[in-house]
C-alpha positions in Angstrom: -75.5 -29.9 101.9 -76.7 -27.9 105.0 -76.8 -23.7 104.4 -73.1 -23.3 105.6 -71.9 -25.3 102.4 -74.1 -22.8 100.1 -71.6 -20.4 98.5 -74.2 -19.1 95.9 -77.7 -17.8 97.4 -79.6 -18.2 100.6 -82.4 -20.3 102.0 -85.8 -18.2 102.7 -85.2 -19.6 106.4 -81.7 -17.6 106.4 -83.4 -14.8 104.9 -86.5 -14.5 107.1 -84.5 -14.9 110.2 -82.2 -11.5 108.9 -84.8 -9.5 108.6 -86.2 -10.3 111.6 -82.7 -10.0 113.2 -82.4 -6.1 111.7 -85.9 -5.6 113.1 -84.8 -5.8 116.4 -81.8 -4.1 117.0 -81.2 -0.2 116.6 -79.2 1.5 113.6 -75.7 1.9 114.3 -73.7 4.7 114.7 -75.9 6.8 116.3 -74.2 6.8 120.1 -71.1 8.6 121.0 -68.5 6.7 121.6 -64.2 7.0 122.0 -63.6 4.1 119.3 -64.1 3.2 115.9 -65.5 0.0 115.1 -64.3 -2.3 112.6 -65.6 -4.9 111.8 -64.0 -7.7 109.3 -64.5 -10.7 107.5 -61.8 -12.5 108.1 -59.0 -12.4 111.4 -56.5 -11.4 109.2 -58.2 -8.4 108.6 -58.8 -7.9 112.0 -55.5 -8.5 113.0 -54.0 -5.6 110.8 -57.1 -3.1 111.6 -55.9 -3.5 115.1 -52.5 -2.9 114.2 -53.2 0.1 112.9 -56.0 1.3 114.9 -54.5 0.9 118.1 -56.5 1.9 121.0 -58.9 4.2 118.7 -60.1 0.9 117.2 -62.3 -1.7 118.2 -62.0 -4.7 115.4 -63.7 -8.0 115.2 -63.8 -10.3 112.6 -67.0 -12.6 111.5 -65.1 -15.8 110.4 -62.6 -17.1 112.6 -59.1 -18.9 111.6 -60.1 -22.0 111.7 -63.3 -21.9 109.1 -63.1 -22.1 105.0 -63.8 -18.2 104.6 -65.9 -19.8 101.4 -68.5 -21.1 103.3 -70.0 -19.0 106.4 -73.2 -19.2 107.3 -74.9 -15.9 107.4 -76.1 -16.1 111.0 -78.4 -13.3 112.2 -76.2 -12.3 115.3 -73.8 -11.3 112.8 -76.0 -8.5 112.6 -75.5 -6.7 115.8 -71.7 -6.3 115.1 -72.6 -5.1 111.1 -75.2 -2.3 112.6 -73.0 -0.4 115.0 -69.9 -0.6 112.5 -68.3 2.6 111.4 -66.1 0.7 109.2 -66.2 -3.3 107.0 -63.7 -4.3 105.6 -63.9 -7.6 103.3 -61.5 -9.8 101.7 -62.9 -9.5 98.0 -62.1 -11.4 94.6 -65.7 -13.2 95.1 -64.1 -15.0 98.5 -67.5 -14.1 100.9 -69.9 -14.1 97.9 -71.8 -16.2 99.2 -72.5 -14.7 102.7 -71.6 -11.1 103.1 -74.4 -9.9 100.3 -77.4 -11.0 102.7 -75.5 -9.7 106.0 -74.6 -6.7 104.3 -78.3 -5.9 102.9 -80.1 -6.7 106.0 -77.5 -4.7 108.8 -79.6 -1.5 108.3 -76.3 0.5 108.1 -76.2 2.2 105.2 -73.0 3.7 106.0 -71.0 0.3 105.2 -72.8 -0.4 101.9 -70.4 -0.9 98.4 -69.3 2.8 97.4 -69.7 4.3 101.0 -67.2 5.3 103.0 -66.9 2.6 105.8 -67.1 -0.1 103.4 -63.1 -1.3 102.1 -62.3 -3.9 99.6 -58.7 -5.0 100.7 -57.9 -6.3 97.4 -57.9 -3.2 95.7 -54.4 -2.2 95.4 -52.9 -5.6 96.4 -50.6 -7.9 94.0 -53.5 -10.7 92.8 -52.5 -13.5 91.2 -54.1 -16.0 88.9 -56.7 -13.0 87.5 -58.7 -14.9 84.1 -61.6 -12.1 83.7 -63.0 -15.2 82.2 -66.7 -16.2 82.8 -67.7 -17.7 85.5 -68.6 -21.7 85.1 -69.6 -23.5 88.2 -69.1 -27.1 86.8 -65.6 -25.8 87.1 -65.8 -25.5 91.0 -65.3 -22.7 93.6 -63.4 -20.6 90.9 -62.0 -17.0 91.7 -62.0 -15.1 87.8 -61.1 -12.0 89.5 -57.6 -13.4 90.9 -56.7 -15.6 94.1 -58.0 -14.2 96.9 -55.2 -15.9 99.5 -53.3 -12.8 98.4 -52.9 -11.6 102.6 -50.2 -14.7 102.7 -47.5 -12.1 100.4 -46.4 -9.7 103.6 -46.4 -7.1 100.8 -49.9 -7.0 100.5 -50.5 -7.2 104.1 -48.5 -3.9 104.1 -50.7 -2.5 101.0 -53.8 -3.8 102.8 -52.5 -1.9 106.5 -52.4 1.5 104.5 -56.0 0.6 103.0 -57.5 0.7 106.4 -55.2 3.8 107.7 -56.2 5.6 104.9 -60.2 4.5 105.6 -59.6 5.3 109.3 -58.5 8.5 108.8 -61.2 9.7 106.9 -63.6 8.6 109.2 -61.5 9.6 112.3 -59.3 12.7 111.6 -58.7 13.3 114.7 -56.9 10.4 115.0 -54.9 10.9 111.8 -52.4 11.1 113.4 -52.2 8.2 115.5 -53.0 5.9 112.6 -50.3 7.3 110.9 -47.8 6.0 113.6 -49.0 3.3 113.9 -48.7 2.9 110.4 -45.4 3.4 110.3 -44.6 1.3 113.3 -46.0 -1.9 111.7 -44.1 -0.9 108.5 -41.1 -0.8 110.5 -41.8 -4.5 112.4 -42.6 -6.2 109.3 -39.8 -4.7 107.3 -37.9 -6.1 110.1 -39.7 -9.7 110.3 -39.3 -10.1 106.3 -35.6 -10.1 106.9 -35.7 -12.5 109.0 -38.1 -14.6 107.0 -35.4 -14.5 104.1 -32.4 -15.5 106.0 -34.5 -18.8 107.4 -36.6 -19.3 103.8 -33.6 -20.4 101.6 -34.5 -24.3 102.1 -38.2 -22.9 100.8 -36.5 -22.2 97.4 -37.7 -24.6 95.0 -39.4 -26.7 97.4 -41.9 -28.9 95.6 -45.4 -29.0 97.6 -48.5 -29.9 96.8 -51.5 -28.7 98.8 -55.3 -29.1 99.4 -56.7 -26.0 98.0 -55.5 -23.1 96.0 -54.8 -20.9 99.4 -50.5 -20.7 99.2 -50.5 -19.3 95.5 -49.1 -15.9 97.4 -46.8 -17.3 99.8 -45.6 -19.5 97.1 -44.7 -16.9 94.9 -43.2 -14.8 97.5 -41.1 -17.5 99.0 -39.7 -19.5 96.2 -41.9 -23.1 96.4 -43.3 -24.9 93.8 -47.0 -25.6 93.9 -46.9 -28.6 91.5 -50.4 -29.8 92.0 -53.4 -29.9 94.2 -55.6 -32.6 96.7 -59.0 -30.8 94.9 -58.8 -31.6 91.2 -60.7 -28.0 91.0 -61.1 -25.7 94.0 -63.9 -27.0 96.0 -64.6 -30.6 94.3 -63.4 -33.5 96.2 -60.7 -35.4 94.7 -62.0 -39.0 92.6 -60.2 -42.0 93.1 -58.6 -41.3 89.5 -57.5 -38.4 90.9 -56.3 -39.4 93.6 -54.3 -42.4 91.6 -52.7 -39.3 89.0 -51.5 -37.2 92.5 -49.9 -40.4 93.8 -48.0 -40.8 90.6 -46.9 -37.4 90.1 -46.0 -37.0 93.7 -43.5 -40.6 93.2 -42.6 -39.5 89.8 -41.3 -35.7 90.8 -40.1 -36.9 94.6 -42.5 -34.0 96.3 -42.2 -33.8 99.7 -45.0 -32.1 101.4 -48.8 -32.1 101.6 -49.9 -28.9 102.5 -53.4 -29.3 103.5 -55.2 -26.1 105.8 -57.0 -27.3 109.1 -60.6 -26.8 108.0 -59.9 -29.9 105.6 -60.4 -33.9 106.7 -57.3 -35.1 107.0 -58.2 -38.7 105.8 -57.3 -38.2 101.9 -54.1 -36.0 102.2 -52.9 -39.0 104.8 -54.3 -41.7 102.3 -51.9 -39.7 99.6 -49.1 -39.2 102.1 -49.2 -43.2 103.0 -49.1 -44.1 98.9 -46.4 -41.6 98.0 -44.1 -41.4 100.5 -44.6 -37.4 101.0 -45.3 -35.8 104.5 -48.8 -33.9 105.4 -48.3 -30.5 107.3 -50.8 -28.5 108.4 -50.4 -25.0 107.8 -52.6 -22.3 109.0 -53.5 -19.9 106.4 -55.2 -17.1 108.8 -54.9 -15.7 111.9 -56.9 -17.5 114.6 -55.9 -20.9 113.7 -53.5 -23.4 115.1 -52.9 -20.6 118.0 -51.7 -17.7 115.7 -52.4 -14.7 117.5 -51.5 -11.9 114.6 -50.0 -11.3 111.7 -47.0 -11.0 111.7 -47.1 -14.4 113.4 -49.1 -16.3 110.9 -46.0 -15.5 108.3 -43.9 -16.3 111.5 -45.2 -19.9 112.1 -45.2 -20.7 108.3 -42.0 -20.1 107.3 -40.3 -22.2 110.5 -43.2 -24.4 110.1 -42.5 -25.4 106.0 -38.8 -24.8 106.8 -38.6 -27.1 109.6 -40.9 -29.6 107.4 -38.2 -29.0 104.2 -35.1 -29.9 106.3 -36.6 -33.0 107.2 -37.9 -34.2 103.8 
């Protein structure tokens, strides 16, 4: 397993090389400058920060759409954008645990640390399902006791995690306060909007019968009426045994499930094998921003509800 594929620790190599990183660049936060800078985990994130921001914010995200937000290797140039942030804003619910704790302790920016003001959770206030509180047992896999944290695939807790980062922004900008409170509004507005939409096109969702790679559509399930029945991963990050494998096929035949949901960061080869000896379709659904040519948002949710819909009529 190379460093990328650690979620738990780091190698000294990874460490060394972000101290020496820090070392080298200056402490950020010390020029004057028009915008805030934001900088994210995730492009989902991003996406929203920019929404709200507007032209007062600058956001970028570490991970991009099309990499498992579980495993990201901690790479020094990470750095530079960590040290001149006024403002990180993380996924939570253990997702990045095993990256953002070295990049966060090495950025020399104290300012984006746990309990300071430029640092944001964006689960905190969200709806999280699947909370256990239960102690963590690796054997079990790439569990998540604090709740699933695929919670940005419900649009209401992209709107709950929109007012996070207005509310941040305003305390570190106030005279933009008002800017980010348009804003605000003006995404409420749009995806208020969208959602109706969504529902008049997400009735042959209702009670559709998927099963998918990973535990990533727990959210969007809920929200949109399918029926996660099982999943490709026996637990979240093992890979499926053949006697797994032989149980999906069943249960997939046995229950007439339709669709595969698999995201694009996965080898294809065993949802296809599965497909091939159950009869059901594999679609690949984005599950961030950034991948499959999402550009926001309010387009992710776009392209998977007339994605799955289109997938359902045909099943």
């Amino acid at each position: 397993m190379n460093d990328a594929m650690r979620p738990f620790g780091r190698t000294p190599r990874t460490a060394a090389a972000l101290a020496a990183a820090a070392a080298l660049a200056p402490l950020g936060g010390a020029e004057a400058r028009a915008t805030v800078r934001v900088v994210t985990t995730t492009e989902d994130l991003a996406s929203i920060a920019r929404e709200v921001g507007g032209h007062r914010v600058d956001a970028q995200a570490i991970a991009k759409g099309t990499m498992d937000p579980h495993f990201v290797e901690a790479k020094p140039s990470y750095l530079l954008k960590l040290k001149k942030a006024d403002l990180f804003v993380q996924v939570g619910l253990e997702l990045e645990v095993g990256w953002v704790p070295p990049l966060l302790s090495n950025a020399r920016n104290p300012g984006i640390l746990p309990g300071r003001p430029g640092y944001l959770d964006a689960s905190e206030g969200c709806r999280i399902l699947e909370r256990s509180g239960a102690p963590v047992d690796r054997s079990a896999g790439d569990v998540h006791p604090l709740g699933n944290p695929h919670y940005w695939l419900d649009p209401g807790n992209g709107l709950k995690i929109a007012e996070a980062i207005a509310s941040r922004l305003k305390a570190l900008d106030p005279e933009g306060a008002s800017a980010y409170e348009a804003n605000l509004q003006g995404f409420r507005e749009r995806l208020k909007k969208a959602e109706e939409g969504w529902e008049a096109r997400a009735g042959a969702l209702k009670g559709l019968k998927v099963v998918t790679y990973h535990r990533s559509w727990s959210n969007f399930a809920d929200r949109f009426g399918l029926q996660v029945v099982d999943f490709v991963e026996p637990r979240p990050g093992i890979p499926p045994s053949p006697a797994h494998l032989k149980f999906l096929v069943d249960r997939i035949r046995a229950e007439r499930v339709p669709l595969i949901l698999v995201e694009p960061y996965f080898d294809l080869k065993i949802p296809e094998l599965v497909a091939r000896r159950s009869g059901a379709a594999v679609v690949a659904a984005p599950p961030s921003v950034g991948s499959a040519g999402v550009r926001d948002y309010l387009g992710l949710l776009e392209r998977l509800i007339d994605l799955l819909a289109e997938a359902a009529g045909k099943g």
